[in-house]
C-alpha positions in Angstrom: -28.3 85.2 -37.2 -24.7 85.2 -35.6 -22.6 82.7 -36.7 -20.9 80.6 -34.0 -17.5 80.8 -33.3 -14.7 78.4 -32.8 -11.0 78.9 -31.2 -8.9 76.5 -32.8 -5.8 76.9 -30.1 -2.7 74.8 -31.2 0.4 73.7 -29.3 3.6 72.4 -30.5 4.8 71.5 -33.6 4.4 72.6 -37.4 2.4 69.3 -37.7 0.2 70.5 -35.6 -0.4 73.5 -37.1 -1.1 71.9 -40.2 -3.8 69.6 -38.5 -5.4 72.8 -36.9 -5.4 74.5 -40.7 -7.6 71.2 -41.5 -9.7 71.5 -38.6 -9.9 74.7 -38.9 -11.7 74.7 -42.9 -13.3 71.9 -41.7 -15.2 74.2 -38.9 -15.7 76.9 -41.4 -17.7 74.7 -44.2 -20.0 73.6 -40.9 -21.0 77.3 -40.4 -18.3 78.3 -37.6 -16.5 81.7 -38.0 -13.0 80.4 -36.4 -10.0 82.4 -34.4 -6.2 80.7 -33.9 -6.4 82.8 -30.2 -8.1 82.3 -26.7 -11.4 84.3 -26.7 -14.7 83.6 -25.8 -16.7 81.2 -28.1 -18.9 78.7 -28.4 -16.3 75.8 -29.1 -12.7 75.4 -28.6 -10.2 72.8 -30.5 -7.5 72.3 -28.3 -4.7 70.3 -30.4 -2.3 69.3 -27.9 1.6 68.1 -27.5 2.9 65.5 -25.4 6.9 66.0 -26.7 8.0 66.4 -22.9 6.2 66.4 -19.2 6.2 70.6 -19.7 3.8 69.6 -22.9 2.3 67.3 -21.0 1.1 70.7 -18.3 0.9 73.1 -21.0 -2.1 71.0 -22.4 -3.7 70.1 -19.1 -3.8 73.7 -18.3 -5.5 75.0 -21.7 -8.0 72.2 -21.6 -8.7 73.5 -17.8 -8.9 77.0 -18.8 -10.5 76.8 -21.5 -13.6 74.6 -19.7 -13.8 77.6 -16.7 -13.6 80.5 -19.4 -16.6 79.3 -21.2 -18.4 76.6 -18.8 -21.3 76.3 -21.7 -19.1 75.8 -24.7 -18.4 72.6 -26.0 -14.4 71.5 -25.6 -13.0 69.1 -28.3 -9.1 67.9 -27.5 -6.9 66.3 -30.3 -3.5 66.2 -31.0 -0.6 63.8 -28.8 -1.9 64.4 -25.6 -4.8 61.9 -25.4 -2.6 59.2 -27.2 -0.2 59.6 -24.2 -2.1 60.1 -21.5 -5.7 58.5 -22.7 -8.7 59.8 -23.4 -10.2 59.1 -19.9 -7.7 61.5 -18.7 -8.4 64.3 -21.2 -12.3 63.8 -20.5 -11.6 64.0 -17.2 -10.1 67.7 -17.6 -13.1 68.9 -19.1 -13.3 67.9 -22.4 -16.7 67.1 -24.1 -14.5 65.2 -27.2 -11.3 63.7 -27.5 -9.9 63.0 -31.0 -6.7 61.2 -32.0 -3.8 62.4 -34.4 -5.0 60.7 -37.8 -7.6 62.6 -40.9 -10.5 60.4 -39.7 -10.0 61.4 -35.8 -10.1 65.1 -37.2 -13.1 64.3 -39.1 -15.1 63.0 -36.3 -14.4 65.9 -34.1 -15.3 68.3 -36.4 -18.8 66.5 -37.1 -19.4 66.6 -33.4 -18.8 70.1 -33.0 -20.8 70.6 -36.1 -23.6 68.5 -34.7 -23.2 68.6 -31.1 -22.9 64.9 -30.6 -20.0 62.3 -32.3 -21.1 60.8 -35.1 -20.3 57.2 -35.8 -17.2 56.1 -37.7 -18.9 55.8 -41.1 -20.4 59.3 -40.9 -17.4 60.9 -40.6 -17.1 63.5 -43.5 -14.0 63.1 -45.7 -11.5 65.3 -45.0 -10.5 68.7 -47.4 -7.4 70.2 -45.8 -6.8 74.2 -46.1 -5.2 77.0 -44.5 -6.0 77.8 -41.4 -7.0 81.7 -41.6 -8.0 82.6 -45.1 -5.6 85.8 -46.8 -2.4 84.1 -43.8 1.1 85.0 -44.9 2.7 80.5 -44.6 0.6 77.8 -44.8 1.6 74.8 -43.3 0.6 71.3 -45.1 1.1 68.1 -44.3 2.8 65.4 -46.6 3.4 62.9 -44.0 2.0 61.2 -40.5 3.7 58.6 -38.4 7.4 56.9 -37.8 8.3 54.1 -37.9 11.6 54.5 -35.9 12.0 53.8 -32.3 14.4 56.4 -30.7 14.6 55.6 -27.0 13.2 58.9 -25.7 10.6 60.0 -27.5 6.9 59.0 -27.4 5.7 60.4 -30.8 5.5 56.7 -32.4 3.0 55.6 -29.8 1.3 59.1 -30.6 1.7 59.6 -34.1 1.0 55.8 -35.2 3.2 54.0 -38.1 4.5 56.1 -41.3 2.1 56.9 -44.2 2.8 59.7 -47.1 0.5 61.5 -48.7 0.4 61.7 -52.5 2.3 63.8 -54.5 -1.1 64.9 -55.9 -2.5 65.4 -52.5 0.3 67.5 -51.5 0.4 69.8 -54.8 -2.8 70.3 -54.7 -3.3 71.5 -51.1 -0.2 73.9 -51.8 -1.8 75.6 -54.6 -5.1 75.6 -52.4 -2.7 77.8 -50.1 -1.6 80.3 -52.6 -4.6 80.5 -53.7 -6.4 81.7 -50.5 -3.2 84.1 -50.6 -0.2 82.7 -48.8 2.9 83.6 -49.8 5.2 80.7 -48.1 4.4 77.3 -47.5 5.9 75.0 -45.0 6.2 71.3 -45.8 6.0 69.8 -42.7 5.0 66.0 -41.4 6.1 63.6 -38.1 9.4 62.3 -39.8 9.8 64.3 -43.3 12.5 62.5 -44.8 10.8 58.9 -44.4 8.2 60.4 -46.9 7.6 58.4 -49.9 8.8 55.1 -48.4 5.8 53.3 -48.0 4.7 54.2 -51.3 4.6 52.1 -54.5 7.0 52.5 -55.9 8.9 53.9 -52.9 9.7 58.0 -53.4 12.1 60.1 -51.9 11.7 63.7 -50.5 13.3 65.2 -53.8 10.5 63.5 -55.7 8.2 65.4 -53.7 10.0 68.9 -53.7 10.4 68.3 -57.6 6.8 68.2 -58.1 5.7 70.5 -56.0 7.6 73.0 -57.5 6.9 72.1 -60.9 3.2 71.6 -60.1 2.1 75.4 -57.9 3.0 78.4 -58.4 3.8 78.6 -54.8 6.5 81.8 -54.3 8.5 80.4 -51.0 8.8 76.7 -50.4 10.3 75.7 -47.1 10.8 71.6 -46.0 10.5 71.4 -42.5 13.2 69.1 -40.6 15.2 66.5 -42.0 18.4 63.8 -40.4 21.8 63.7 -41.7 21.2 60.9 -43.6 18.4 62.5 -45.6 20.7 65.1 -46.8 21.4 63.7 -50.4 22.7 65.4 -53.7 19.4 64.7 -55.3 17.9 66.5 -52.9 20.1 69.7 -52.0 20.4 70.2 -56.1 16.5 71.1 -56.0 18.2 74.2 -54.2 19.2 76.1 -56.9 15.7 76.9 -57.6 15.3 79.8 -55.6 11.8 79.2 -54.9 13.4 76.3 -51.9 14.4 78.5 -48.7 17.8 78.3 -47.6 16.8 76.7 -44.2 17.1 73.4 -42.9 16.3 72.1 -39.7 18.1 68.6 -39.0 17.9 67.3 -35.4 21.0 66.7 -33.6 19.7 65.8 -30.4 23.3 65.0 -29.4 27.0 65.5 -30.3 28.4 62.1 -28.7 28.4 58.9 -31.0 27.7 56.9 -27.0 24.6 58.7 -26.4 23.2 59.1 -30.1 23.4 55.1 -29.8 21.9 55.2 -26.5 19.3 57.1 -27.8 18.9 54.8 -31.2 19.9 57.7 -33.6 20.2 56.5 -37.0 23.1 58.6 -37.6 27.0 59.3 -35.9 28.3 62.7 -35.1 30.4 62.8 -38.4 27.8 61.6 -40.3 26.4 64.9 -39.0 29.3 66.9 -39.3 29.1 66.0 -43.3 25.6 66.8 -43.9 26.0 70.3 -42.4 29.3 70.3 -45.1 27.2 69.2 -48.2 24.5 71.6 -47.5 26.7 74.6 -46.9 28.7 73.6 -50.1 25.7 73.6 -51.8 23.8 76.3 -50.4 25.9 79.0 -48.7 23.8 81.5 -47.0 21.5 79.0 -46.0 20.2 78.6 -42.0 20.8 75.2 -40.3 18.6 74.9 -37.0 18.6 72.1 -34.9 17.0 70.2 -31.7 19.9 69.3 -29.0 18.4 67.3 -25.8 20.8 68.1 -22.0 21.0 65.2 -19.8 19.8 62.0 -21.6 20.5 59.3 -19.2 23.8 58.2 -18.8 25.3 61.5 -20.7 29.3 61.9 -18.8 30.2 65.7 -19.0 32.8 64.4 -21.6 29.7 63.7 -23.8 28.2 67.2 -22.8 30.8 68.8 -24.0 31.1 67.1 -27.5 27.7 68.1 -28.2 28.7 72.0 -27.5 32.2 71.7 -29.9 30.0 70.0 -32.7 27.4 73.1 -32.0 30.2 75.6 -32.3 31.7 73.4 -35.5 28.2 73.5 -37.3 27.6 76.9 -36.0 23.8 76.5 -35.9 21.7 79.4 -37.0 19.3 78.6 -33.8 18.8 75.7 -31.6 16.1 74.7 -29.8 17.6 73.3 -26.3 15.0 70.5 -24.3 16.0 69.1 -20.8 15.7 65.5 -20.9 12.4 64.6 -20.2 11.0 61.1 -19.0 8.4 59.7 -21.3 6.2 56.7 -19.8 6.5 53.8 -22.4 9.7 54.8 -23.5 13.1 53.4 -23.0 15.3 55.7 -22.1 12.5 56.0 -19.0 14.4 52.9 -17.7 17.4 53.2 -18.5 19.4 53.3 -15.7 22.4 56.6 -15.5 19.4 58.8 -15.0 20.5 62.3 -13.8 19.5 64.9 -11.2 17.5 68.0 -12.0 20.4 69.8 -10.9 22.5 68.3 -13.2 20.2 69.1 -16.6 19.6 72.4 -15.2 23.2 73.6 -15.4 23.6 71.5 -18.6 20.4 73.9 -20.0 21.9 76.6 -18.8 25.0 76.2 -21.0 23.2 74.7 -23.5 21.4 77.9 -24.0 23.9 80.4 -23.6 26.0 78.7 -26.3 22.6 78.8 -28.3 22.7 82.5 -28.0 26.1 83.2 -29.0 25.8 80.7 -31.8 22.3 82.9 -32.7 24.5 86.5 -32.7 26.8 85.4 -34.7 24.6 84.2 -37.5 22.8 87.8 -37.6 26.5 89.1 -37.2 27.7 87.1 -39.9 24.5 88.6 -42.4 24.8 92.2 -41.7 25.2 94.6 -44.5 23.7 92.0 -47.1 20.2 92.2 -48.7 17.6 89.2 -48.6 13.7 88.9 -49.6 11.6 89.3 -46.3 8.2 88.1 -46.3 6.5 90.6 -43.9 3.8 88.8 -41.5 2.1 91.0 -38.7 3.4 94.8 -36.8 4.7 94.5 -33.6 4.5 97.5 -31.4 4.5 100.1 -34.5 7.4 98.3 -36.4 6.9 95.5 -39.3 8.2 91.8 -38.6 8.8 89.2 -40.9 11.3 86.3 -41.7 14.8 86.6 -44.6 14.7 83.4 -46.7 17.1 82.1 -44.2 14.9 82.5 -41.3 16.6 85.6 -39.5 13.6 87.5 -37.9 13.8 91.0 -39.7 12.1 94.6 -37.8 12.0 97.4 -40.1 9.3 100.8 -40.3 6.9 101.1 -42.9 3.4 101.0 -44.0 1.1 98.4 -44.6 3.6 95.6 -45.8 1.5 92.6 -44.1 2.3 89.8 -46.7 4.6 91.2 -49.3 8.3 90.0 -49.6 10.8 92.9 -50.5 14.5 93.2 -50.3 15.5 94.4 -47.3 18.9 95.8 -45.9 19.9 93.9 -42.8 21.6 95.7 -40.2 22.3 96.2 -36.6 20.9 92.7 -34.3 17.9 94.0 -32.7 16.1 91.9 -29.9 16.0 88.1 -31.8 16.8 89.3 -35.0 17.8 92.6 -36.9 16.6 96.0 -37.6 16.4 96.4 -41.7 15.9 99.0 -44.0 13.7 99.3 -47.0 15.0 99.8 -50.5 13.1 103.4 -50.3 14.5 104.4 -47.2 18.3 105.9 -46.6 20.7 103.5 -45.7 
């Protein structure tokens, strides 16, 4: 008898992918053969984003299609986008279940697809997490849900709920679970990272966690997913020198001007950013620093524009993801008052990006010549593609190399990243 099949389609962020590699093993113990693409099957997972209003219509429009591609399949919807805009809403798109963000949520969604109707709370299976597709190149595992901070645009508090870490134990243990099924890279990722181990007892930091991670799995590439300044420590950046630890680190920047960072209820000033990028690039000096940078919070002057693109240029970020200011309902920034015209952000984006490109070039520039480890993921278009330790997307020939790191030659910049060349092949 055919098994039944399950897309488990994901939008936004690494979180979310973790909570789709849960769902996913969770579908796959109830008997479902599951796919991370849109196909036709006999159940869909839609785990959804709600960061900005384009979120907001990415995940109306994939619940919609996703009801008219398969009218007889049943459509489950988790993720931020019910917590924001209810689950009325979401039902009313088309779906036949609608989940929140937390284990138990998960849980309950998977029983119903399992069963065909939603079970009651104390029926809900306990929750095993695992990689999303068995033999996958990273895994993605949670160590932490929630914040408790309040920054005045975002929305991911009233999403996400209040901050709770996973155990050490937990956290090992579902790594190893990920080498195990073959993954060569794992990506620590939760809602705010370096709040980890705060609400424990005793309290932990993020180095406690890294520590024992790396003592605990044999886990070949370790990469924590986004940190703030003030996470940046000397406990934690000595854990570097074990090269398992990717040289990458994504710290949000959101903004360059100490006005609007306190407008927005940053815990953090521009120096003490400017000092954080200094400690890590002391300490590790090839590594990547990415960042998120928000154009046209309210009340931004072009004077504070333009700080945020010198202290771009002065950090000379690696990649940076550029967001227009976006209104959230049930935020504050929403009524603030300073609010600027669509015109305005667009040319702000426009720049934003630009700088984002030449900031981009000159990274790849800067690595030219040297040799890094590559883990190789998937072929594109006849070529192999994969990611340096410091995140610089790599294209080189070959056979199969699917999920195999080698050294690799970087050299000329080619489309987002570079071409490289294999220790076997002339230079």
């Amino acid at each position: 008898m055919r098994r039944p099949l399950a897309a488990v389609l994901t939008l936004g962020c690494k979180l979310n992918l973790a909570d789709s590699g849960e769902i996913a093993a969770g579908l796959r113990r109830a008997g479902y053969d599951v796919v991370d693409h849109v196909c036709e099957a006999d159940a869909y997972v839609i785990n959804t984003c709600s960061v900005t209003h384009v979120a907001d219509a990415k995940s109306r429009k994939l619940i919609r299609s996703m009801r008219r591609l398969a009218p007889a399949a049943r459509v489950a919807v988790t993720g931020c986008y019910p917590q924001s805009a209810g689950f009325d809403a979401v039902r009313d798109l088309g779906a036949d279940f609608v989940a929140g963000t937390r284990d138990a949520d998960k849980a309950a969604l998977v029983s119903f697809l399992a069963a065909g109707a939603p079970p009651p709370p104390a029926a809900a299976p306990a929750f095993e997490p695992a990689p999303l597709v068995p033999g996958l190149t990273r895994a993605f595992v949670k160590a932490q849900e929630g914040c408790n901070d309040v920054c005045a645009f975002c929305i991911v508090p009233r999403t996400r709920g209040r901050e709770e870490s996973r155990s050490i134990e937990a956290v090992a243990a579902e790594v190893q679970r990920a080498v195990d099924a073959g993954a060569r890279e794992v990506v620590i990722t939760g809602t705010q990272l370096g709040a980890w181990g705060r609400d424990l007892d005793p309290p932990l930091r993020p180095h406690h966690l890294i520590s024992a991670v790396l003592e605990r799995t044999e886990v070949l590439r370790l990469r924590f997913s986004s940190l703030q300044p003030q996470d940046i420590t000397p406990e934690l950046l000595a854990l570097w020198q074990d090269p398992r630890l990717m040289p990458h680190f994504h710290l949000a920047l959101q903004s360059g001007s100490d006005t609007v960072l306190a407008a927005m209820r940053r815990r953090y000033t521009a120096r003490d950013f400017l000092l954080a990028a200094e400690r890590i690039r002391a300490a590790v000096p090839a590594a990547a620093i990415t960042t998120d940078v928000i154009a046209g919070f309210p009340g931004e002057t072009e004077a504070d524009f333009e700080a945020t693109l010198a202290l771009c240029r002065e950090v000379g970020f690696a990649r940076i993801h550029a967001f227009p200011y976006s209104p959230r309902s049930r935020t504050a920034a929403a009524r603030m008052p300073g609010q600027l015209s669509p015109e305005v952000k667009k040319e702000r984006m426009a720049r934003l990006l630009a700088l984002a490109g030449e900031l981009s070039l000159a990274f790849r520039r800067a690595h030219q010549g040297a040799t890094r480890p590559v883990l190789w993921e998937e072929e594109k278009a006849g070529e192999w593609f994969g990611h340096t330790d410091n995140y610089i997307p790599v294209y080189a020939p070959g056979a199969n190399l699917r999920n195999r790191v080698t050294p690799v030659r970087l050299c000329e910049v080619y489309h987002d990243g570079v071409r490289g060349t294999l220790p076997t092949e002339a230079p």
